[in-house]
N, C-alpha and C positions, 0 to 999 in steps of 0.2 A: 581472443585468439591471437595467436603470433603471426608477424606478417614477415615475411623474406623476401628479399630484392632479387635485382636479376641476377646481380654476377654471384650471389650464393647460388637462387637456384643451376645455374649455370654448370656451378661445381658440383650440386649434388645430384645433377643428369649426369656425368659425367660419370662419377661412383656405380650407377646402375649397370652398365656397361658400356660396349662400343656395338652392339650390330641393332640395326634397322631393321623395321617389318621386311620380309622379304616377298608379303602376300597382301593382296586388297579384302581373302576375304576372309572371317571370323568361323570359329572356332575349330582352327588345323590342331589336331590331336585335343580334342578335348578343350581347346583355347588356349592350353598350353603352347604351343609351338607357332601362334600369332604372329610371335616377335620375332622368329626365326629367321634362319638362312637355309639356303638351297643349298645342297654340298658340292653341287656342281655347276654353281653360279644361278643358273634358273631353271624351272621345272623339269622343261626337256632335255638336259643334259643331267638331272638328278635320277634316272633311270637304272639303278644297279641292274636291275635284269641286264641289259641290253647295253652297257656301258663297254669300249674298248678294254680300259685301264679301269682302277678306284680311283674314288675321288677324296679330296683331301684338302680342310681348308685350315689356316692360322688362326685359335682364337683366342682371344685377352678377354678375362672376368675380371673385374673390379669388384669390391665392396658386398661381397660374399653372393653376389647372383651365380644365375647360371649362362651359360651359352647353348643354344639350341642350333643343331643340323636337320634339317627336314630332308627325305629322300622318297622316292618311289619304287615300284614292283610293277613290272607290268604283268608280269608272272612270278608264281611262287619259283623263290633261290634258296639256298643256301648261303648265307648271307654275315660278314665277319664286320660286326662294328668295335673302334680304336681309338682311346686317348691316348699321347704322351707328352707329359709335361716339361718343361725345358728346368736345366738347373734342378735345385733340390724338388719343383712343383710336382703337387700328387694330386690327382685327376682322378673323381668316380664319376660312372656313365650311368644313366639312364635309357632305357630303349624301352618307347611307348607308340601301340597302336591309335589309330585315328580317332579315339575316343577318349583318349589321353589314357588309357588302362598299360601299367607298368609293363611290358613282357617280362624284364629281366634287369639285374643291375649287376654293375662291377667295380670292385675298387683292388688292384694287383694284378690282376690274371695277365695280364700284357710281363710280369717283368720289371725290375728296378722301379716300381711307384707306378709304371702305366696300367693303364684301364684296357680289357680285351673280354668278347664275346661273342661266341658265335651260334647261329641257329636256323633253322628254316623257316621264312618266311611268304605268306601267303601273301599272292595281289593287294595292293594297296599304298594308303600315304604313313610311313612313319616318322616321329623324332625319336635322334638321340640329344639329350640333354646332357651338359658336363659342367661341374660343379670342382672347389677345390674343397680334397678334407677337411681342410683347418680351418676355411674358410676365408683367407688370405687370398688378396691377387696373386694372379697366377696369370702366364703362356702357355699353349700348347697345341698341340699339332691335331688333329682329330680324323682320324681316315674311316670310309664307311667302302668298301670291295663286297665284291665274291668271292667266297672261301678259296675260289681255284684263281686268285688274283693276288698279288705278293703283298703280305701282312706290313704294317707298321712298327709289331712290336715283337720281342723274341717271343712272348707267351712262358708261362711258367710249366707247364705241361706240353708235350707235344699231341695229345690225345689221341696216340695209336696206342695205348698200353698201356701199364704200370712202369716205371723206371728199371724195376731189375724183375728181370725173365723169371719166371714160374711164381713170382710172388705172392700171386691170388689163391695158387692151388697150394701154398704154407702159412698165408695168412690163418689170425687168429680168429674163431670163429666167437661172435660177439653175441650171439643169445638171443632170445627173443625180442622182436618188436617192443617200445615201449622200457627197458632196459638201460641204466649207463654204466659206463665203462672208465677206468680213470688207470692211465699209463703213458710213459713219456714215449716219446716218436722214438727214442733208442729201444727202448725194451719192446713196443708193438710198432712196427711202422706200417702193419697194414693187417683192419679187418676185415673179415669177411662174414656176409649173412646171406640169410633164403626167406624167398617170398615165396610160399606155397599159393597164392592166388596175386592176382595183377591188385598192387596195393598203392598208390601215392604216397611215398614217404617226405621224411623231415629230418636231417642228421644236422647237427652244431656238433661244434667242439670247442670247451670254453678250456680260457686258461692266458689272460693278456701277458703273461711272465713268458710265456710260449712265444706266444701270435703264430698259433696255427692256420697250416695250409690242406684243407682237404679237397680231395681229389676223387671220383665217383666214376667208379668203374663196372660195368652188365658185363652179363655170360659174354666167351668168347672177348675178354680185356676190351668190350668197346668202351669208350669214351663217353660218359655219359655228362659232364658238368662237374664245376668248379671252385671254389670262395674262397678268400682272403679280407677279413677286415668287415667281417657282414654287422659285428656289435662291437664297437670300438674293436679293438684285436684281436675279439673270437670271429666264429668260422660258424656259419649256415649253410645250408643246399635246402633248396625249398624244391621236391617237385610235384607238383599236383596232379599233373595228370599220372595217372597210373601206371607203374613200372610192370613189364610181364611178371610172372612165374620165373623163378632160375636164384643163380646165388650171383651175388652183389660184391664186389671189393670194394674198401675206402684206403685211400690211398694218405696216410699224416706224413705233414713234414713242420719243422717250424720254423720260424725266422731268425728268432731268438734265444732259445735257450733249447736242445734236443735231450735235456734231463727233466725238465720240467713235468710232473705228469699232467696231463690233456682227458677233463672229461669227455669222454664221448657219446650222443645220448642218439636213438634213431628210435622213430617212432614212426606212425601213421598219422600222414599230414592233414593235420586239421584247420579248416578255410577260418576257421574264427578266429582259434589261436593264432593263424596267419597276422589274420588283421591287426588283433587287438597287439602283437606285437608291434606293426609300422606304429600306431598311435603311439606306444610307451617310446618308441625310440626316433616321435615327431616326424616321418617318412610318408605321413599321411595325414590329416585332419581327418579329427573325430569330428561324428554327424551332432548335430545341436538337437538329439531331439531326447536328449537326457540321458541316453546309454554308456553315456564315455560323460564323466565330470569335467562340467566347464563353467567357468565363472565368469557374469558378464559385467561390466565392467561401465557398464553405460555409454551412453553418447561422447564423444572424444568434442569437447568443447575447446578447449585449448590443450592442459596436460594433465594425465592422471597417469599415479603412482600406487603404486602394489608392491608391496612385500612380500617376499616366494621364500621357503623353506625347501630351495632345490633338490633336488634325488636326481638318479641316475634313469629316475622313468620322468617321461615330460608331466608340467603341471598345466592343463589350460585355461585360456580368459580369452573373453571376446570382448568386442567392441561395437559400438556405431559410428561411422563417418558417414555424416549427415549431407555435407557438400563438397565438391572435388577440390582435392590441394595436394598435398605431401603430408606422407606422416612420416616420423619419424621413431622409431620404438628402440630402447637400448636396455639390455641388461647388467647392471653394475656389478660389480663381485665386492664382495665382503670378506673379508679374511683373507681365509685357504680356497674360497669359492672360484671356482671357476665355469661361468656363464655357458651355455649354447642358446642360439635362440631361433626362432623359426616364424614366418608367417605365412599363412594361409588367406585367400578370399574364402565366401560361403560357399564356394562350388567345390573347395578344395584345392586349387589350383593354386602353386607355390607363387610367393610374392618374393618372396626373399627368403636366407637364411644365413648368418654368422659365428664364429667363433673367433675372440680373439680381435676386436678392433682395434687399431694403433699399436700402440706399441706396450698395451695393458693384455689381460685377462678378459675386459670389457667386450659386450657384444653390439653389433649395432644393425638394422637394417632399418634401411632409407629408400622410400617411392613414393612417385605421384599419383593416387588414386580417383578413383571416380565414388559415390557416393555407394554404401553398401555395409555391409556387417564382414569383421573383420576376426579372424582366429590367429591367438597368437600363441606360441608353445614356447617354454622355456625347461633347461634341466642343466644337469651338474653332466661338464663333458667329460668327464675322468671316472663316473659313478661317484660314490656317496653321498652326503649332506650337504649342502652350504646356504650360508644365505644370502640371497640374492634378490635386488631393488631393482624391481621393472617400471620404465619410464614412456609413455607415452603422450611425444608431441603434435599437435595438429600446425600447418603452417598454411599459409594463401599468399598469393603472390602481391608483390607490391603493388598499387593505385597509384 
């Protein structure tokens, strides 16, 4: 085994982040949000029901982690959680109920790179979690209010509407469920469809040459939800629970190129395909009980190496760390490769995640663990092939 002294580990606590437990006791959201902060210093002032103002606190990510805001309900609100990054930083949120179950993510909806979403929410403890895309340190500002309390970020939508008046009632009408559609935001900037019975849908819109923005509008232009950036530069809405009867507009715009054409595909939301999508694009640890391929990799004695033939879907390996220390896991790039990487505990609960360490392509995440089986994901961040040398070190501290 490798043994590290103090003033390394010293540095590679420091990598993990900067915020402290904010709680004594274990598993706040799922044991996700353990390590958290209160957003309004401490519990009873973390209260959005009942709060004067939002609250709002400064946080630094290092070394591809996350930072977590814990807050409370003491009744159901309507409830607007906000990242924004300082300088070029681009900030996606997480917002998960007390069982660590995702409600909802965002990466754009705030505006210039910031994070914004809003929804109702029932009694109780939740986190938002905030992460950088590229995986790079990062600043940023994080506000958790009440929708009737002044936002953090412009928002990209104002969600009273579509942009230009009567557009839902000339939009194109996009055909049946299950169907896609391929045209630039010049020629269609807005579909329209019909649920004949209360259905759960699922709309994308691929086309990274775009980086479409869609926008999801019910009878009477309400506001229904939003995405930017849900699969690298394509565009999902996920909604499960069932939408009424009536006709729907989707509202496209793009970032980048408004010639481009934008597949657009809506269908009936299916919980598996849900899933098994977070696992291809590492948003989730697959379950180890053989339904998702996972390669294990044995006990982490000091260091084993694996050779990955990366894709744009993750490839997984597990591990055993037998006794508590630091590992360390890095994905090397070869060629035109370029790394992502990802780590999971067995409950699922994110350890880390990376793109891009130093000033390489390389990926790296770095923690001190306690002894247990370990999920790690790797994939190609840009889609295609590459090939990619996965590196895992065990370390204990010096004697």
């Amino acid at each position: 085994m490798t043994r590290l002294n103090f003033k390394t580990t010293a540095i590679a606590t420091l990598m993990l982040g900067v915020a402290s437990p904010a709680l004594a006791q274990n598993d706040v959201c799922g044991g996700f949000g353990n390590s958290g902060q209160w957003i309004g210093g401490d519990q009873a002032a973390s209260d959005i029901a009942t709060v004067d103002t939002y609250q709002e606190q400064m946080a630094l990510v290092l070394g591809g982690n996350e930072y977590v805001s814990l807050f409370t309900l003491s009744t159901g609100a309507d409830v607007r959680v906000e990242a924004a990054g300082r300088g070029s930083a681009d900030p996606i949120i997480d917002l998960l109920d007390s069982s660590g179950g995702i409600i909802l993510s965002d990466d754009d909806s705030g505006g210039n790179g910031a994070s914004r979403a809003e929804t109702f929410l029932e009694a109780g403890t939740y986190c938002m979690s905030m992460r950088s895309y590229d995986g790079g340190p990062m600043t940023a500002f994080v506000r958790i209010g009440r929708q009737d309390q002044e936002p953090l970020t412009d928002g990209v939508s104002t969600g009273t509407g579509p942009s230009t008046l009567g557009s839902c009632e000339t939009a194109t009408p996009f055909g049946a469920l299950g169907q896609s559609q391929a045209a630039s935001v010049n020629e269609t900037p807005y579909w329209s469809f019909r649920l004949d019975e209360a259905t759960p849908v699922t709309i994308t819109a691929e086309n990274e040459t775009a980086d479409p923005v869609i926008t999801l509008f019910g009878p009477d232009d309400t506001y229904i939800e939003e995405n930017d950036d849900y699969d690298g530069l394509n565009s999902r809405i996920d909604i499960a629970s069932p939408l009424a009867a009536g006709t729907y507009c989707l509202e496209m715009a793009a970032l980048s190129d408004d010639a481009a054409p934008v597949t657009v595909t809506i269908s009936a939301y299916d919980p598996e395909e849900a899933l098994l999508s977070l696992y291809a694009r590492g948003e989730a640890a697959p379950p180890l009980d053989g339904s998702i391929p996972v390669t294990d990799l044995g006990v982490l004695q000091s260091r084993i190496l694996q050779d990955v033939q990366a894709s744009q879907d993750v490839s997984w390996f597990s591990l055993d760390f037998q006794d508590a220390g630091m590992m360390v896991v890095e994905a090397i790039a070869a060629g035109n490769s370029d790394p992502w990487l990802v780590v999971y505990d067995d409950l699922g609960r994110q350890i880390g995640a990376n793109d891009d360490y130093g000033d390489g392509l390389d990926s790296l995440v770095m923690a001190r663990l306690q002894p247990g089986k370990y999920i790690i994901g790797v994939r190609q961040y840009d889609g295609g092939q590459g090939f990619v040398r996965l590196l895992a070190e065990r370390y204990v501290r010096a004697q």
